[in-house]
mmCIF file as Biopython writes it, N, C-alpha, C and O atoms, coordinates in Angstrom:
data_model
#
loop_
_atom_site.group_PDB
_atom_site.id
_atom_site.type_symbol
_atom_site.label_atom_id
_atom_site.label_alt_id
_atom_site.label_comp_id
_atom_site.label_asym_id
_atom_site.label_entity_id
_atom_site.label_seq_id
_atom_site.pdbx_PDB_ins_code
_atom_site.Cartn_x
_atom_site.Cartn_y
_atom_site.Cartn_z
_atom_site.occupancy
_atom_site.B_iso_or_equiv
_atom_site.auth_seq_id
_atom_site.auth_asym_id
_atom_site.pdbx_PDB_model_num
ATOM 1   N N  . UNK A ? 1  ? 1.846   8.589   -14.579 1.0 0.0 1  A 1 
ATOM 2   C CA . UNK A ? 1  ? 1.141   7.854   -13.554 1.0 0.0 1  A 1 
ATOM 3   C C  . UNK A ? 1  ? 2.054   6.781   -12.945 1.0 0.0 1  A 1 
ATOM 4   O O  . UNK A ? 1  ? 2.000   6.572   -11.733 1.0 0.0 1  A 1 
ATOM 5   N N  . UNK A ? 2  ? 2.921   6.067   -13.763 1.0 0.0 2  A 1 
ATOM 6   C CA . UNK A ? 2  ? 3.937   5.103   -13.090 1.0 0.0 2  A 1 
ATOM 7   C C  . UNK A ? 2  ? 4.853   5.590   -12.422 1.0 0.0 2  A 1 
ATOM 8   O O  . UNK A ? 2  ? 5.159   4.919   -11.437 1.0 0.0 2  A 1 
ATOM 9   N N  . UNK A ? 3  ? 5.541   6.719   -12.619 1.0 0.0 3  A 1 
ATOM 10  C CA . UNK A ? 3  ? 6.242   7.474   -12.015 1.0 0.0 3  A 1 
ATOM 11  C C  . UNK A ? 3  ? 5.873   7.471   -10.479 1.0 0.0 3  A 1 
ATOM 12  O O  . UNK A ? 3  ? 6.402   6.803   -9.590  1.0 0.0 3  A 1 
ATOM 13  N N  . UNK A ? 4  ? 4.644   8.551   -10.365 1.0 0.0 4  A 1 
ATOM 14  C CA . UNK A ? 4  ? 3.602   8.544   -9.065  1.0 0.0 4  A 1 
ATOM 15  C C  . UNK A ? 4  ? 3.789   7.052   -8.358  1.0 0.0 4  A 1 
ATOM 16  O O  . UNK A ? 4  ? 4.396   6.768   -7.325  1.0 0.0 4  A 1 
ATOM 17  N N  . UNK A ? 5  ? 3.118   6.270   -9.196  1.0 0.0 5  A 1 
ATOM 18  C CA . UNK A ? 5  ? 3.395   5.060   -8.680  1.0 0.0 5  A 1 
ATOM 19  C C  . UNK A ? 5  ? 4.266   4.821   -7.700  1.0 0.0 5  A 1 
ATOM 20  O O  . UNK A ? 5  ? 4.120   4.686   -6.485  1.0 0.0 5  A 1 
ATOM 21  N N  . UNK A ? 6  ? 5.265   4.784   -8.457  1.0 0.0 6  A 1 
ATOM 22  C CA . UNK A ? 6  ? 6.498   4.702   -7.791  1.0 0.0 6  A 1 
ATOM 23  C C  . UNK A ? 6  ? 6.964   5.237   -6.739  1.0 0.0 6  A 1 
ATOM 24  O O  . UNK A ? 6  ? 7.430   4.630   -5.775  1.0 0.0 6  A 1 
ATOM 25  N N  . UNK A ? 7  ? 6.838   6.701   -6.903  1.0 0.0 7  A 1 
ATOM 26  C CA . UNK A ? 7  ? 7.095   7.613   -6.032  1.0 0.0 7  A 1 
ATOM 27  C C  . UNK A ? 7  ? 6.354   7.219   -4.362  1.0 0.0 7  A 1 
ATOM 28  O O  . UNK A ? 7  ? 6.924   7.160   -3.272  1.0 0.0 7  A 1 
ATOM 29  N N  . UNK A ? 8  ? 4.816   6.985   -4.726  1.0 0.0 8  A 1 
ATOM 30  C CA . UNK A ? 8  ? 4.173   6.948   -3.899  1.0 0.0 8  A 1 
ATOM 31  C C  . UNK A ? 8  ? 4.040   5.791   -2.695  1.0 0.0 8  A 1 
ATOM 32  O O  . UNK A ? 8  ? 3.624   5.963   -1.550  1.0 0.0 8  A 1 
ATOM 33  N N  . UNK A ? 9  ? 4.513   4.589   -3.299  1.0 0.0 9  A 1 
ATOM 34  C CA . UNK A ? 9  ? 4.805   3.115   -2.974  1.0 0.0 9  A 1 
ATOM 35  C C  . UNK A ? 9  ? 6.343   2.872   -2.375  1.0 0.0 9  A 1 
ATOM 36  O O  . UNK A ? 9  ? 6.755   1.862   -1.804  1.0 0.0 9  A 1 
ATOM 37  N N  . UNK A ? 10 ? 6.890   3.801   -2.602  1.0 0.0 10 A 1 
ATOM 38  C CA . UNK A ? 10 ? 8.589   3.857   -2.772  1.0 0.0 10 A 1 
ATOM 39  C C  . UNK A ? 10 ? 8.811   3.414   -0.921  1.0 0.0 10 A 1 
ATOM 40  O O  . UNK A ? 10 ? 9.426   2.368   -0.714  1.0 0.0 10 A 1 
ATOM 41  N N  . UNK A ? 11 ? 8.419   4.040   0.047   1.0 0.0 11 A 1 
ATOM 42  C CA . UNK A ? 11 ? 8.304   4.058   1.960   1.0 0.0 11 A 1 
ATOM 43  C C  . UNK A ? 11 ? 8.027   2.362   1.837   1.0 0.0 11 A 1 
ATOM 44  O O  . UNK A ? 11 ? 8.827   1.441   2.002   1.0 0.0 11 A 1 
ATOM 45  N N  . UNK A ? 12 ? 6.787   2.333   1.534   1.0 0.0 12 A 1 
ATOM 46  C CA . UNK A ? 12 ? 6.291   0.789   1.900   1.0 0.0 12 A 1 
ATOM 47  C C  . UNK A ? 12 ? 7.104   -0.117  1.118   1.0 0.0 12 A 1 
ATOM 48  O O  . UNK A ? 12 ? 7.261   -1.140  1.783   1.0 0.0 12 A 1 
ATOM 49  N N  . UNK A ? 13 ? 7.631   -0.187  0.114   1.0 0.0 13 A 1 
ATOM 50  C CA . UNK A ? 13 ? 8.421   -0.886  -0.364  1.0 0.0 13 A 1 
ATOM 51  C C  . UNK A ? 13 ? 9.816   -1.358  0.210   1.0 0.0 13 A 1 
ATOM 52  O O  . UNK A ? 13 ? 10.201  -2.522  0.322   1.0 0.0 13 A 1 
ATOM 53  N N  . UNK A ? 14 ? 10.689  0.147   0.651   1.0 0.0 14 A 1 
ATOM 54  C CA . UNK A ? 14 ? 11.810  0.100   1.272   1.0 0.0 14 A 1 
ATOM 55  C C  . UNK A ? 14 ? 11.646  -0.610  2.450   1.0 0.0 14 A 1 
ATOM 56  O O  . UNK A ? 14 ? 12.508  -1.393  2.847   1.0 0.0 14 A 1 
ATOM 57  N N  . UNK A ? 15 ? 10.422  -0.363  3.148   1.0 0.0 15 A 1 
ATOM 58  C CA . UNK A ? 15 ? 10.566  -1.370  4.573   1.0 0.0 15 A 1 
ATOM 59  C C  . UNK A ? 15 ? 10.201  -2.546  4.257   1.0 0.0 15 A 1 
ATOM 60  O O  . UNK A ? 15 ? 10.934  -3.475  4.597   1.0 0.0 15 A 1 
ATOM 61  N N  . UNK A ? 16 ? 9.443   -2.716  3.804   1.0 0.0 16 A 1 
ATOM 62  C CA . UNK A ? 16 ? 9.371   -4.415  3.119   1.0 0.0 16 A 1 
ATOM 63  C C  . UNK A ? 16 ? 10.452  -4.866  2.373   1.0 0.0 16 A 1 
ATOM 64  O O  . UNK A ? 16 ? 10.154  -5.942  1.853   1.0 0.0 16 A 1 
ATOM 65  N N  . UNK A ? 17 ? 11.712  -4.467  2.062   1.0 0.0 17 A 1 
ATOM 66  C CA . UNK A ? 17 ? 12.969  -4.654  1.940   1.0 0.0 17 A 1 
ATOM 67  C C  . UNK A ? 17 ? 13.649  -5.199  2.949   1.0 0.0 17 A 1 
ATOM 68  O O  . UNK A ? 17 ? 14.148  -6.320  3.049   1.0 0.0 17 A 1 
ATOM 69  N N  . UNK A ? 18 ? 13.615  -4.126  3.830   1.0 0.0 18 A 1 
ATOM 70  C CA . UNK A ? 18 ? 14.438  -4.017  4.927   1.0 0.0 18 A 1 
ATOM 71  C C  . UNK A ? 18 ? 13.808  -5.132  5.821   1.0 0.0 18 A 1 
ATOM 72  O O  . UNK A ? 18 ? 14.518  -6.012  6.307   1.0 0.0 18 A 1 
ATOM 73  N N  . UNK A ? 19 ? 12.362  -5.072  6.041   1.0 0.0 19 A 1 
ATOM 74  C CA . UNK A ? 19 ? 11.978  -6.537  6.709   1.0 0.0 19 A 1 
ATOM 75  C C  . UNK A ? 19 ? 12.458  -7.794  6.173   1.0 0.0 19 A 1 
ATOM 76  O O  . UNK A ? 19 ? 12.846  -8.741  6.856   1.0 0.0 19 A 1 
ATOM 77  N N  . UNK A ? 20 ? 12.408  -7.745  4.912   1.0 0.0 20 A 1 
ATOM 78  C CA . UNK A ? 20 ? 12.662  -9.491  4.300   1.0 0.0 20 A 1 
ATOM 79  C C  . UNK A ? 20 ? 14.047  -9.694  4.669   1.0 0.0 20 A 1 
ATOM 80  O O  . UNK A ? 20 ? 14.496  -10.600 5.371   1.0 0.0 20 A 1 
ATOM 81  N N  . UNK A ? 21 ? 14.819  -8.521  3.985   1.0 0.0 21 A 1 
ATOM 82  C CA . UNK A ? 21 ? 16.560  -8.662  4.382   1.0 0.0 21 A 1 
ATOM 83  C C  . UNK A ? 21 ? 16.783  -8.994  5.797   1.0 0.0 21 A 1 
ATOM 84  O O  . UNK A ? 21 ? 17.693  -9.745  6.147   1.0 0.0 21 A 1 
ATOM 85  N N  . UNK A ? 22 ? 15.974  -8.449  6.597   1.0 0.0 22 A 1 
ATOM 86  C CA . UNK A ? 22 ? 16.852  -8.664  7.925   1.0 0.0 22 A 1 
ATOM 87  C C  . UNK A ? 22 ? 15.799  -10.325 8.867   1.0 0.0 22 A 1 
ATOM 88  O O  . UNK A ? 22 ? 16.244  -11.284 9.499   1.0 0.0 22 A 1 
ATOM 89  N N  . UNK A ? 23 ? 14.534  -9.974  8.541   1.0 0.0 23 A 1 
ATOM 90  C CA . UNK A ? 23 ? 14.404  -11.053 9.225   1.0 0.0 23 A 1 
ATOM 91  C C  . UNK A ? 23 ? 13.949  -12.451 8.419   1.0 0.0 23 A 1 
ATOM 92  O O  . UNK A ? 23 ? 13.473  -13.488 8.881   1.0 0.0 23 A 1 
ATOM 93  N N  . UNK A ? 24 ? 14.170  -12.204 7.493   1.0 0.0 24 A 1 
ATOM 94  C CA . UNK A ? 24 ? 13.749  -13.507 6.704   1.0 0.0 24 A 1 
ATOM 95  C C  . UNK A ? 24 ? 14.950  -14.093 5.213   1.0 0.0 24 A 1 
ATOM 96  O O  . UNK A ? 24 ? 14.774  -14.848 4.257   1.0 0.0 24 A 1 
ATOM 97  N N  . UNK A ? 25 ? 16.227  -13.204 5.737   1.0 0.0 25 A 1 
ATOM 98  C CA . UNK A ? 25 ? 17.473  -13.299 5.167   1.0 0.0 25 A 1 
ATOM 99  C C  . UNK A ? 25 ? 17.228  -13.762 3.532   1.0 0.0 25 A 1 
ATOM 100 O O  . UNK A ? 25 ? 17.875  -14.613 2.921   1.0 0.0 25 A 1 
ATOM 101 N N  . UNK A ? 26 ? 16.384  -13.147 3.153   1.0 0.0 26 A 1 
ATOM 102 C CA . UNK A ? 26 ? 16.386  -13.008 1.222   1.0 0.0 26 A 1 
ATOM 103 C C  . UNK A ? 26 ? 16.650  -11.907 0.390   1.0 0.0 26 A 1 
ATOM 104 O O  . UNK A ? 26 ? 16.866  -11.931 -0.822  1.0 0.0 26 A 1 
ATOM 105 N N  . UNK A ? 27 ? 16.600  -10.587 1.423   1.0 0.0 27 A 1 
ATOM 106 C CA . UNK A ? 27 ? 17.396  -9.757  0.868   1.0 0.0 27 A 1 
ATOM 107 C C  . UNK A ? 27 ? 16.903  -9.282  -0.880  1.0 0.0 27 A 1 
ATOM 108 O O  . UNK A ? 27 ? 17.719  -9.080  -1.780  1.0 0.0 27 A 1 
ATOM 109 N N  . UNK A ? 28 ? 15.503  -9.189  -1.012  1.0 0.0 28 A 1 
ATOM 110 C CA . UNK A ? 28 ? 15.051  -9.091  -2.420  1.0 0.0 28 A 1 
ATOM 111 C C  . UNK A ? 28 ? 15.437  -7.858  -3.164  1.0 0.0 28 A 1 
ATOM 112 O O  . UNK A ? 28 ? 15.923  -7.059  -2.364  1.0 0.0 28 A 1 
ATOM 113 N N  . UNK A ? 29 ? 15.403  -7.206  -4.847  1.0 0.0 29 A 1 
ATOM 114 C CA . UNK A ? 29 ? 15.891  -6.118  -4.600  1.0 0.0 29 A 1 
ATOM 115 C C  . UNK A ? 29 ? 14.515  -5.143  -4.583  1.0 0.0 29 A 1 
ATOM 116 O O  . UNK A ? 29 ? 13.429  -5.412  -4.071  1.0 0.0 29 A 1 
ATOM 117 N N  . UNK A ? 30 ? 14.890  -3.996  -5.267  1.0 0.0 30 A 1 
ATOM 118 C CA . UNK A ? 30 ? 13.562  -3.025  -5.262  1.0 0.0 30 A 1 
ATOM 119 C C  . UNK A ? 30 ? 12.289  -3.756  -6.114  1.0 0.0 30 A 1 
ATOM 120 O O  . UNK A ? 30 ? 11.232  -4.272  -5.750  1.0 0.0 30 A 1 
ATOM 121 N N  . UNK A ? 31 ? 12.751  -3.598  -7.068  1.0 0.0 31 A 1 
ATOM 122 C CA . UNK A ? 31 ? 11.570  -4.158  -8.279  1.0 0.0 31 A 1 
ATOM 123 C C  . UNK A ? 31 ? 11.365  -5.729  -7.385  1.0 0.0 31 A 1 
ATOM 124 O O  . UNK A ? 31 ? 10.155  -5.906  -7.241  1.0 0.0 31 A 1 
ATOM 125 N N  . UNK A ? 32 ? 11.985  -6.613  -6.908  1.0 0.0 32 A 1 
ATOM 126 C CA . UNK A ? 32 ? 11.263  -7.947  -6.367  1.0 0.0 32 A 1 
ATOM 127 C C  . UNK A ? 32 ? 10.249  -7.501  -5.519  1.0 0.0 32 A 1 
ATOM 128 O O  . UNK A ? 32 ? 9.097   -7.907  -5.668  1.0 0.0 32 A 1 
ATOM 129 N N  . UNK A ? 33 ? 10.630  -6.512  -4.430  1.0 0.0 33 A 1 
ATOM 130 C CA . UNK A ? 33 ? 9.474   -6.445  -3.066  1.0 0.0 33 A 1 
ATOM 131 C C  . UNK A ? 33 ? 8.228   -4.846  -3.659  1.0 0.0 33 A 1 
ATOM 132 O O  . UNK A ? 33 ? 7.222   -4.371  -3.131  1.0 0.0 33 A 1 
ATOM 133 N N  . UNK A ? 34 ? 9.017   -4.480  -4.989  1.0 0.0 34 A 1 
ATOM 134 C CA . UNK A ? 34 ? 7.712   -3.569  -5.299  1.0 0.0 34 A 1 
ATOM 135 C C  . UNK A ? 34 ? 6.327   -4.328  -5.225  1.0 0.0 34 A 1 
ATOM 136 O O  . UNK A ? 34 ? 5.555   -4.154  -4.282  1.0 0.0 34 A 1 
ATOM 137 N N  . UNK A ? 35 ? 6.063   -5.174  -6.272  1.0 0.0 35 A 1 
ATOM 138 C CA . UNK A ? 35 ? 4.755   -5.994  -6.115  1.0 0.0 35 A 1 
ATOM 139 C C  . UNK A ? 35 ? 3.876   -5.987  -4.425  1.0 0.0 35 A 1 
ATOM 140 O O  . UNK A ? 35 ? 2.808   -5.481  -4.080  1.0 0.0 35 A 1 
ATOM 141 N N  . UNK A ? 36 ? 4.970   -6.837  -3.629  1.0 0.0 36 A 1 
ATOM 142 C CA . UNK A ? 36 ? 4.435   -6.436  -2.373  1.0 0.0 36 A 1 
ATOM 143 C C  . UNK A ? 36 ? 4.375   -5.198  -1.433  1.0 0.0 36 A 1 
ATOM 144 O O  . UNK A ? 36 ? 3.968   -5.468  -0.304  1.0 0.0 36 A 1 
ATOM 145 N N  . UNK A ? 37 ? 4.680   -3.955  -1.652  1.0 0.0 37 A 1 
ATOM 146 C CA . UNK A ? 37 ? 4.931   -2.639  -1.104  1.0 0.0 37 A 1 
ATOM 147 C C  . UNK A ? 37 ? 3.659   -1.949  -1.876  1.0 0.0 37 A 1 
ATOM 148 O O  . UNK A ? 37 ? 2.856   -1.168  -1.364  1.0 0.0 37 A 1 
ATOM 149 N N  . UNK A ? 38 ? 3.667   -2.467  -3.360  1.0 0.0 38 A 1 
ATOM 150 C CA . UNK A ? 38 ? 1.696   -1.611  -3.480  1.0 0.0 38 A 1 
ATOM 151 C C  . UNK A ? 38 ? 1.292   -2.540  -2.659  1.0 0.0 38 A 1 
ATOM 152 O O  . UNK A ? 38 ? 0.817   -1.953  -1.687  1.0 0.0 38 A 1 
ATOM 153 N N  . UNK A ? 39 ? 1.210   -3.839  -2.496  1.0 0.0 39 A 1 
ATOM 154 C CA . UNK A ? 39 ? 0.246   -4.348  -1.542  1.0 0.0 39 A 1 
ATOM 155 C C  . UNK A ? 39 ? -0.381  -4.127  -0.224  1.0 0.0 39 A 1 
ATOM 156 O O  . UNK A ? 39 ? -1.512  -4.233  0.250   1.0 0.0 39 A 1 
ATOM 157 N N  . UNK A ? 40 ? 1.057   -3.698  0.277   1.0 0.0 40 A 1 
ATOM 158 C CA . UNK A ? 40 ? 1.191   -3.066  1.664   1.0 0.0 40 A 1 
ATOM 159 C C  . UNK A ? 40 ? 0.233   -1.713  2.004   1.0 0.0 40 A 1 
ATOM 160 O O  . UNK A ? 40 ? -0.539  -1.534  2.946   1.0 0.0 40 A 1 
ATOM 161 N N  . UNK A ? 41 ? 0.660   -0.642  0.629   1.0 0.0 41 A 1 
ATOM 162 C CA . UNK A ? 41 ? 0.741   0.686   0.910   1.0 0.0 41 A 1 
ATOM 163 C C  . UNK A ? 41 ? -0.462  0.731   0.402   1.0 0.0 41 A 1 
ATOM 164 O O  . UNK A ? 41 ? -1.068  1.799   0.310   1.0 0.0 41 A 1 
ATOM 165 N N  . UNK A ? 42 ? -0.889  -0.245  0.067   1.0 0.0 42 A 1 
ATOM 166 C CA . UNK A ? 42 ? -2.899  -0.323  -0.149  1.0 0.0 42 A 1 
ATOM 167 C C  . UNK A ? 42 ? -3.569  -0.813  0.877   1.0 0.0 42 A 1 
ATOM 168 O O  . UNK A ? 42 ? -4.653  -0.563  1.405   1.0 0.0 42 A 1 
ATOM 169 N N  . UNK A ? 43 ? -2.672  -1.594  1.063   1.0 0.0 43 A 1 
ATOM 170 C CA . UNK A ? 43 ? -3.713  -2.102  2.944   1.0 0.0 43 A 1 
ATOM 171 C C  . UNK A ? 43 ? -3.451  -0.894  3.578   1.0 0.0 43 A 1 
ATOM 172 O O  . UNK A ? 43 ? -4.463  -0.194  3.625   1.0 0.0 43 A 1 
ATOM 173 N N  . UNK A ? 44 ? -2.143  -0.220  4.251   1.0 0.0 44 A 1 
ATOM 174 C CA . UNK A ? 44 ? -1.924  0.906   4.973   1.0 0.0 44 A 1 
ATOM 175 C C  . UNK A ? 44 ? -2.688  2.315   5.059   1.0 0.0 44 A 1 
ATOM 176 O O  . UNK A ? 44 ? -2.826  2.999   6.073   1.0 0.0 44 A 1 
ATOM 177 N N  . UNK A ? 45 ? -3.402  2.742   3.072   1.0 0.0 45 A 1 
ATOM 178 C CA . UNK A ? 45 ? -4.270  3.466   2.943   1.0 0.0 45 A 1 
ATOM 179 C C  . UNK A ? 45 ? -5.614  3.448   3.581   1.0 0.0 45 A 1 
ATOM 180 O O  . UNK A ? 45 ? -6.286  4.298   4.167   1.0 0.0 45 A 1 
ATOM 181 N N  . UNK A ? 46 ? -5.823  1.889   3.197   1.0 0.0 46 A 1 
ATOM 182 C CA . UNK A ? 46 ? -7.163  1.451   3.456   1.0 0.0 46 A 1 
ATOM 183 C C  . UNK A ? 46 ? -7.431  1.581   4.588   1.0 0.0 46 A 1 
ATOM 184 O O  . UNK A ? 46 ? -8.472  2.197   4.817   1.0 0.0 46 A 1 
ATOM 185 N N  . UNK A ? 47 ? -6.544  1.017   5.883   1.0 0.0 47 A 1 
ATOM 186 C CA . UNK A ? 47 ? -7.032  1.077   7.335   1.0 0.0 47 A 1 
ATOM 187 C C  . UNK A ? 47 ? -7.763  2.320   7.769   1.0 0.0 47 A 1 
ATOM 188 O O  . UNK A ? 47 ? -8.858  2.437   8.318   1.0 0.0 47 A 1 
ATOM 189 N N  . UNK A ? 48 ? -6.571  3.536   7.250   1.0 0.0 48 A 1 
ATOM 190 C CA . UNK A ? 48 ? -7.309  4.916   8.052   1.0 0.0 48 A 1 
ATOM 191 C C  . UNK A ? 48 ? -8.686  5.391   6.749   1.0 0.0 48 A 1 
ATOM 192 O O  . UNK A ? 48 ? -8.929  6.596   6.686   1.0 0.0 48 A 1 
ATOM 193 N N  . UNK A ? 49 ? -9.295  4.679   6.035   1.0 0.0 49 A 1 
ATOM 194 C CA . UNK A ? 49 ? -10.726 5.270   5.781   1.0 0.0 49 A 1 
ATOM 195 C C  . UNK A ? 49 ? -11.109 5.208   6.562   1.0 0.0 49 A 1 
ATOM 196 O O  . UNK A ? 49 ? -10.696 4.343   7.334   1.0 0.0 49 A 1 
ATOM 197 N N  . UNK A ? 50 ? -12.177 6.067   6.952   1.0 0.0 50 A 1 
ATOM 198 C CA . UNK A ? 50 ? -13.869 6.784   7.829   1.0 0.0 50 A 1 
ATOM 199 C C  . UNK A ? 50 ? -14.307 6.289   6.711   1.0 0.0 50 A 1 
ATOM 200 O O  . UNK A ? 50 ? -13.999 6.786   5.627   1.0 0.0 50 A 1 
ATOM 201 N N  . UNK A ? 51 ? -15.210 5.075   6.852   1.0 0.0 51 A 1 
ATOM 202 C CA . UNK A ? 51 ? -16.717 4.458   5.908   1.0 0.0 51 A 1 
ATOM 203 C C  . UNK A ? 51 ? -17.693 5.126   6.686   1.0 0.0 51 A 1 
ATOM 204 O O  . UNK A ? 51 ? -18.184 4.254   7.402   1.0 0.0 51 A 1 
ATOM 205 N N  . UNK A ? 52 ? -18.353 6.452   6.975   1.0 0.0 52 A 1 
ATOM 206 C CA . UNK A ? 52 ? -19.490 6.844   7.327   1.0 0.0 52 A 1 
ATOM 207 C C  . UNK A ? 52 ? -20.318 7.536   6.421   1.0 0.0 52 A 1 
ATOM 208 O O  . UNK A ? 52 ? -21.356 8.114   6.741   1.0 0.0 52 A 1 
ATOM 209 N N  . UNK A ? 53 ? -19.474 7.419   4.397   1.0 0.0 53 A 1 
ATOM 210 C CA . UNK A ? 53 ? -20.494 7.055   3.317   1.0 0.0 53 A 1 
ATOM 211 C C  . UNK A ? 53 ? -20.083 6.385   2.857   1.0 0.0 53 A 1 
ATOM 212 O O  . UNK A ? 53 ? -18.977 5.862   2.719   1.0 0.0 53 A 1 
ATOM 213 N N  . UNK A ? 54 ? -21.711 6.275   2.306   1.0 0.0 54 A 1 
ATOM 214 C CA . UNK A ? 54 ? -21.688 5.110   1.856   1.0 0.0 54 A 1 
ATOM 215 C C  . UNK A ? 54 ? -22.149 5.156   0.687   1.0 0.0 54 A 1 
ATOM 216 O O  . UNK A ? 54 ? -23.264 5.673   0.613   1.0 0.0 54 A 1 
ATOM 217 N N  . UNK A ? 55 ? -21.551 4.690   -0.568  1.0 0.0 55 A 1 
ATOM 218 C CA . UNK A ? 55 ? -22.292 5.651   -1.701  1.0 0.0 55 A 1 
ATOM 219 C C  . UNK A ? 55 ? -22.920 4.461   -2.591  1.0 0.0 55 A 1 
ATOM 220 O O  . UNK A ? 55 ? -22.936 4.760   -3.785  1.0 0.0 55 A 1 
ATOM 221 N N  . UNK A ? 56 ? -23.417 3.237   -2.312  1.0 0.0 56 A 1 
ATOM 222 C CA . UNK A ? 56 ? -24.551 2.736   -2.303  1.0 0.0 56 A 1 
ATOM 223 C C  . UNK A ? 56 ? -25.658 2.678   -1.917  1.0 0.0 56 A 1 
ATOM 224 O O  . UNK A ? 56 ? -26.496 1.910   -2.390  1.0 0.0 56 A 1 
ATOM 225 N N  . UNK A ? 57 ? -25.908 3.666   -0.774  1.0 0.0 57 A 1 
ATOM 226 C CA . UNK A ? 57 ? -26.649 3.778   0.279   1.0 0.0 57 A 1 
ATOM 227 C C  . UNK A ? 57 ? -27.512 4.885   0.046   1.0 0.0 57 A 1 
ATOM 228 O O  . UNK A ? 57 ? -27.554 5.564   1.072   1.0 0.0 57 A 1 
ATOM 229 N N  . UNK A ? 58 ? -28.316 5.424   -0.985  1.0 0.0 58 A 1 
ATOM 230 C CA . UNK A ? 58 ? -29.314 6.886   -1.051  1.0 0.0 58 A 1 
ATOM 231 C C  . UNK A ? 58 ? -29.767 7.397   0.408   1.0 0.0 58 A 1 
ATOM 232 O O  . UNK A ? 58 ? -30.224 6.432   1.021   1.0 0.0 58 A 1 
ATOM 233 N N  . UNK A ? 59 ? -29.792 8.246   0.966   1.0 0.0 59 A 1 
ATOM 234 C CA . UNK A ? 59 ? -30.320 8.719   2.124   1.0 0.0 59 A 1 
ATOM 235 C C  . UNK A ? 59 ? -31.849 9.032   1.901   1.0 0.0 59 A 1 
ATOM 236 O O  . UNK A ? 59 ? -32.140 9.736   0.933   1.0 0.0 59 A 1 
ATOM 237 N N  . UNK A ? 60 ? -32.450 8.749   2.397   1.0 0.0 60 A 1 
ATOM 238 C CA . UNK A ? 60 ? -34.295 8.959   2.326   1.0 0.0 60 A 1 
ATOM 239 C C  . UNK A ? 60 ? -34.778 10.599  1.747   1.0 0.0 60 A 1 
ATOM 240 O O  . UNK A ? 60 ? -35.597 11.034  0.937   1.0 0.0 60 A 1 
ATOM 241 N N  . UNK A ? 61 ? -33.636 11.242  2.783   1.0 0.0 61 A 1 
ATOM 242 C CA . UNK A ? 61 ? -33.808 13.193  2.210   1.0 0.0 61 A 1 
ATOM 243 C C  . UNK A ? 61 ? -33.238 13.271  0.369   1.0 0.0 61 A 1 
ATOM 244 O O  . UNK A ? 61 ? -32.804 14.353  -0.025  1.0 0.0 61 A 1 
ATOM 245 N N  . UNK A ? 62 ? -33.286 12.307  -0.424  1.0 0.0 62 A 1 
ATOM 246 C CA . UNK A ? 62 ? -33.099 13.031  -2.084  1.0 0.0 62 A 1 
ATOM 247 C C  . UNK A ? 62 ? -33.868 12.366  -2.282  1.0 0.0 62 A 1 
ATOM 248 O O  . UNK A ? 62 ? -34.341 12.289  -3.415  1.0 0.0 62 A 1 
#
């Protein structure tokens, strides 16, 4: 599962690298801007959900 992790976070991470290095000249390495790259690549997931269920929500038909 950490592996995945990794694997999966690895895009959002590298550009959140590449952003800090170039415009905010700190230049962090991988493992520093990982923390923030799941952060990222969880907001980035999140945007494209469709919430049209809702699975608190019972529909009247059950």
């Amino acid at each position: 599962m950490l592996i995945v992790a990794l694997i999966v976070t690895f895009p959002a991470t590298w550009l959140l690298m590449l952003f800090l290095g170039n415009v905010m000249d700190t230049g962090p390495s991988y493992w520093g801007a990982l923390p923030g790259g799941i952060l990222l690549g969880a907001l980035i997931g999140a945007s494209g959900h469709n919430d049209q269920w809702n699975v608190f929500v019972r529909p009247d038909s059950l």
